[in-house]
N, C-alpha and C positions, 0 to 999 in steps of 0.2 A: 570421784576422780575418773573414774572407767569413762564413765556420762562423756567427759571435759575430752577426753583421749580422743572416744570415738566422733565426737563432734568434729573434731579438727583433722582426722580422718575423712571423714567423707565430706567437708570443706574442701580440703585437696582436691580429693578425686572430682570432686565439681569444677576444679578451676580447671584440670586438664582437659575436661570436654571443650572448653569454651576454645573457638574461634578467635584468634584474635586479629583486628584488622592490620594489613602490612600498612609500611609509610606511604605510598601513595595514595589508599584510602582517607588515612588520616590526613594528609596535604591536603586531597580537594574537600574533604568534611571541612577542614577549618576556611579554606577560600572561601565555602558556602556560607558559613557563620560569621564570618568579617564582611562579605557583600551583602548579606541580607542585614547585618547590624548597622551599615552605613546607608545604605535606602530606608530602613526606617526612621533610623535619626535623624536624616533629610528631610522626611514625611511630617514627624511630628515636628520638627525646627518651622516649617509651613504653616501647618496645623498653628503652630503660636504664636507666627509672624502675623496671621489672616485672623487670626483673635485679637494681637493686638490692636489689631488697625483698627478692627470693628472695636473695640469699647472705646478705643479714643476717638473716632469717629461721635460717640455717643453723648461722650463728656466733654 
């Protein structure tokens, strides 16, 4: 039980070191993960428009 004590003891004190980021960090992080997830869902929407074409083109 000591083991279980001291563990969640210096779990704590690890969490108080961290940095944590404010709301503005976190706003442009997500802008970044919403514009980069809509340019590639655009890319590959191409990618399997320009496939389609080519097999139906073939058949």
């Amino acid at each position: 039980m000591r083991k279980i004590v001291q563990f969640v003891k210096e779990c704590y004190a690890e969490l108080r070191k961290v940095v944590w980021p404010g709301r503005d960090d976190v706003i442009s992080s997500v802008k970044v993960v919403i514009v980069s997830t809509i340019i590639f869902a655009a890319v590959l929407g191409l990618v399997d428009v320009l496939l389609l074409l080519g097999v139906q083109a073939i058949f």
